[in-house]
ROMILUM-549102 format. One record per residue (C-alpha): residue in one letter; z, x, y. Coordinates in steps of 0.05 Angstrom, whole numbers, plus 5000, padded with zeros to 4 digits. Example, Ala and Ser with C-alpha at 12.3 -4.5 7.8 and 13.67 -1.06 7.14 Angstrom:
// ROMILUM-549102
REC / A / 5156 / 5246 / 4910
REC / S / 5143 / 5273 / 4979
// end
This chain:
// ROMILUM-549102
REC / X / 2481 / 5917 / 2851
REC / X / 2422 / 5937 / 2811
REC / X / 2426 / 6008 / 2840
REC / X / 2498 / 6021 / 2837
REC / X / 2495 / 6000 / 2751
REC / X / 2434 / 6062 / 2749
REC / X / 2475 / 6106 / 2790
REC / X / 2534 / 6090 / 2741
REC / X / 2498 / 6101 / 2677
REC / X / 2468 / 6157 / 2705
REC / X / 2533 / 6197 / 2718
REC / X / 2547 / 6170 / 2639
REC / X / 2487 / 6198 / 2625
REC / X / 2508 / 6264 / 2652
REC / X / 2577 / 6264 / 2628
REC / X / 2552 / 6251 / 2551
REC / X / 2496 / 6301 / 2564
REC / X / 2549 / 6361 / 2587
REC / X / 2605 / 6324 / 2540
REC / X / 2616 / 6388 / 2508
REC / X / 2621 / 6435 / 2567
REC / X / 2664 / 6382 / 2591
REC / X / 2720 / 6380 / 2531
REC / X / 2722 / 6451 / 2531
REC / X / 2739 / 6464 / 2602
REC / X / 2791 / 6415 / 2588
REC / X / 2825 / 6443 / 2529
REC / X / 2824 / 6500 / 2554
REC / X / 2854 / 6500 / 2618
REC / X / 2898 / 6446 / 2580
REC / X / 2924 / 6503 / 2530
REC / X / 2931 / 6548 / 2592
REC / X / 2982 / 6509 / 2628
REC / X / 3017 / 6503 / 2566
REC / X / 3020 / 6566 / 2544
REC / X / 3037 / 6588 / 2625
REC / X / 3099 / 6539 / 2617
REC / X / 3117 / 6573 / 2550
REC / X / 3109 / 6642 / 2563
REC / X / 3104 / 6668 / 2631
REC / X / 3154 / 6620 / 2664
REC / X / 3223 / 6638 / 2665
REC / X / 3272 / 6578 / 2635
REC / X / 3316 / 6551 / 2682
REC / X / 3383 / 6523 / 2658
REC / X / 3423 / 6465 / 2681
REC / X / 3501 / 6452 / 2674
REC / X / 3538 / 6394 / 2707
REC / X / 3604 / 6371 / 2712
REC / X / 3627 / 6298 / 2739
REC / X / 3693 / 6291 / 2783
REC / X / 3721 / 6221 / 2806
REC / X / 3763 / 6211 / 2870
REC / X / 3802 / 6150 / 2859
REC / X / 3810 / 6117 / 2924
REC / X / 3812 / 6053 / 2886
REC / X / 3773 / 5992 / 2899
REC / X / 3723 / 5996 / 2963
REC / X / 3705 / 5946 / 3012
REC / X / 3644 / 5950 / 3051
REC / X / 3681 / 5983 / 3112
REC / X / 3708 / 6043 / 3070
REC / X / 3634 / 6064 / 3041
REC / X / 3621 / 6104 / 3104
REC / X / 3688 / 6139 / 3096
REC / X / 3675 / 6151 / 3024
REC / X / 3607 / 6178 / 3043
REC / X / 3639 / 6224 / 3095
REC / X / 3687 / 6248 / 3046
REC / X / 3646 / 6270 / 2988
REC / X / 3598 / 6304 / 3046
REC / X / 3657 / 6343 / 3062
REC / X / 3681 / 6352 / 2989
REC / X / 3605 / 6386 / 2992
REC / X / 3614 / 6433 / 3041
REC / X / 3672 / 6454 / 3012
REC / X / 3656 / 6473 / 2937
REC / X / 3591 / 6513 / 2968
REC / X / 3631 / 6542 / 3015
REC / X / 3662 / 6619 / 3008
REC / X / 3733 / 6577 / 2998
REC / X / 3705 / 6568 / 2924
REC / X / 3647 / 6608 / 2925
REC / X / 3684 / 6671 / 2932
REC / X / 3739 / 6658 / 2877
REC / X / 3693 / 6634 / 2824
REC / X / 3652 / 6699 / 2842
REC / X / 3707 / 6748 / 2832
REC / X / 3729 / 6719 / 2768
REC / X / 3668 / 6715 / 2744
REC / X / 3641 / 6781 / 2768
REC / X / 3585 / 6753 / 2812
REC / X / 3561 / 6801 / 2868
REC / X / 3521 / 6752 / 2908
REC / X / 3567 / 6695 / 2933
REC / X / 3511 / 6677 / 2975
REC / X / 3465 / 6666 / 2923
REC / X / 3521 / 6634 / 2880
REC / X / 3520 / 6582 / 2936
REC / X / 3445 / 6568 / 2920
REC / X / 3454 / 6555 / 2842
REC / X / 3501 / 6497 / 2862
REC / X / 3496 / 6432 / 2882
REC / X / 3532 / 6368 / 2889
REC / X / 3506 / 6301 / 2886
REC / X / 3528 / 6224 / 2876
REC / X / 3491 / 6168 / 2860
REC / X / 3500 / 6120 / 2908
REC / X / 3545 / 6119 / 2986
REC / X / 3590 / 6066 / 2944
REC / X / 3611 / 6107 / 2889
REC / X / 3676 / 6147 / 2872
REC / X / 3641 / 6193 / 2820
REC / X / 3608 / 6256 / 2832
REC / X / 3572 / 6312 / 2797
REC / X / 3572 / 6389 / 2806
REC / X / 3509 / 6415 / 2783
REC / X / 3486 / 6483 / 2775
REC / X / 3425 / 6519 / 2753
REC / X / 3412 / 6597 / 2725
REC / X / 3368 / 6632 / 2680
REC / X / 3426 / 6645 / 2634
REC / X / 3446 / 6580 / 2598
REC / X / 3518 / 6604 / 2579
REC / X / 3527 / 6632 / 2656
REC / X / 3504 / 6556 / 2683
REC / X / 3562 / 6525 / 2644
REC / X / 3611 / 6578 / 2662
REC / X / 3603 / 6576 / 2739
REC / X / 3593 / 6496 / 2727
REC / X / 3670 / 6492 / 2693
REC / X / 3698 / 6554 / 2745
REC / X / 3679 / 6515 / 2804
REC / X / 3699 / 6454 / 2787
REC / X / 3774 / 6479 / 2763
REC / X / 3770 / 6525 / 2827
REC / X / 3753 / 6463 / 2868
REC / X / 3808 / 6419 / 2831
REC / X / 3857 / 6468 / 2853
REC / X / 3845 / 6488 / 2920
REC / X / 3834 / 6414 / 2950
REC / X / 3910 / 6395 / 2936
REC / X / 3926 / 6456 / 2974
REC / X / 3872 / 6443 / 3029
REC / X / 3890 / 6371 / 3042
REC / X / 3944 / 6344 / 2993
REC / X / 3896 / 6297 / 2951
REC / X / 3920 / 6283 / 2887
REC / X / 3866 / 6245 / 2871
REC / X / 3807 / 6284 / 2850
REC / X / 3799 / 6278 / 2780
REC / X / 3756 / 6321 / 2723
REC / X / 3717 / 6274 / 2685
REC / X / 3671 / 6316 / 2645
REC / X / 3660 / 6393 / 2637
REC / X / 3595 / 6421 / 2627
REC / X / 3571 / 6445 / 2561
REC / X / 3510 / 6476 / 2534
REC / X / 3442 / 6443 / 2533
REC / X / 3388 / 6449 / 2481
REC / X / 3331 / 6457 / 2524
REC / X / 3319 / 6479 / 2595
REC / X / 3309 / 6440 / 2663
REC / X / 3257 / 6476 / 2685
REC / X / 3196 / 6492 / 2668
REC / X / 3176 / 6421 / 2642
REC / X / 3127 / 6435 / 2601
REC / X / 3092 / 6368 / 2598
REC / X / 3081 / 6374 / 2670
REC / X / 3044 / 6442 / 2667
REC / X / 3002 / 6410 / 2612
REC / X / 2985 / 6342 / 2654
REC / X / 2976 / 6386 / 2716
REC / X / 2921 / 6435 / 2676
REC / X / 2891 / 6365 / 2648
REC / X / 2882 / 6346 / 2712
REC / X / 2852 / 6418 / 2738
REC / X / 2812 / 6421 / 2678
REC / X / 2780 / 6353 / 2691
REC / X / 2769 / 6384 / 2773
REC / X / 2733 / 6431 / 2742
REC / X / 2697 / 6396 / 2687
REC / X / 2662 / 6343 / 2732
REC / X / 2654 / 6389 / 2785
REC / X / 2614 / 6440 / 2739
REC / X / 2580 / 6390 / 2718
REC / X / 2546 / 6360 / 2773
REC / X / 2538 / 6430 / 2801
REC / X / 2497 / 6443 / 2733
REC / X / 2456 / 6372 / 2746
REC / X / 2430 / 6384 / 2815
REC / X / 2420 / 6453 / 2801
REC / X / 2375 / 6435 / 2749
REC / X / 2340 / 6378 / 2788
REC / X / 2327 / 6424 / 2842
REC / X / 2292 / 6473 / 2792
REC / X / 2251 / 6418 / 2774
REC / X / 2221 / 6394 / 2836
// end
């Protein structure tokens, strides 16, 4: 017991001795990430619109229909049935990458709502392919299988800030790097100079 309390106020010793070394490694790699978030990462915008198929009220035997449905409700918005539409009218050359920027997702297997979510570089280009595919979508599944009940509950609109980078990630991650680096310089700097000594 007596041995680990030395060997713990000698490592305070150490950090209080280097405190200095220590805070600046820190701030600065700190400032780094932050500044990497700020300026050298590319903002990534996100759009999403929310769609409700009103099958009414489930019972525990129709969640893995409705699960099965909005799977294939899925496939179909990222598939070149929208994809290539909302491309042309938007003047997209890529539908393949198109594809990539969207995404749908729903919270939960019981649950009748669902969200088209898309993410660019350009914030006003998010919300336009967000709102084409969606109306797209709205229109082509009555054709596809008759259903009448697919409703628009939200459109997208323009966000204030970006979804990506998050910038108080890159500044936790470079706190965390910069203490790494801190302790490990540290000790590096205390057994180099114990060595000297003997």
């Amino acid at each position: 017991m007596t041995k680990e309390v030395l060997d713990f106020r000698d490592f305070y010793h150490v950090l209080t001795k280097y405190f200095r070394i220590i805070l600046l490694i820190i701030v600065t790699t700190t400032l780094l990430s932050g500044m990497i978030s700020i300026f050298f990462t590319q903002p990534v915008y996100k759009a999403e619109t929310e769609l409700m198929v009103n099958v009414g009220e489930l019972t525990p035997s129709d969640i893995e229909a409705n699960l099965k449905l909005l799977e294939t409700y899925r496939s179909i918005i990222k598939s070149a049935t929208i994809m290539e539409p909302v491309a042309k009218k938007l003047d997209i050359a890529n539908v393949e990458e198109l594809s990539k920027q969207v995404d749908v997702q729903y919270s939960d297997k019981g649950s009748q709502v669902f969200s088209i979510i898309v993410e660019d570089r350009n914030q006003k280009q998010a919300v336009l392919i967000a709102n084409m595919v969606t109306a797209i979508f709205h229109q082509e599944i009555y054709s596809l299988f008759n259903v009448t009940d697919v409703h628009i509950l939200t459109s997208a609109k323009i966000e204030s800030s970006p979804s990506k980078p998050i910038f108080w990630l890159y500044v936790f991650v470079g706190f965390l790097i910069g203490c790494i680096i801190a302790i490990t310089t540290v000790l590096f700097l205390q057994i180099s100079k114990s060595q000297i000594m003997k």
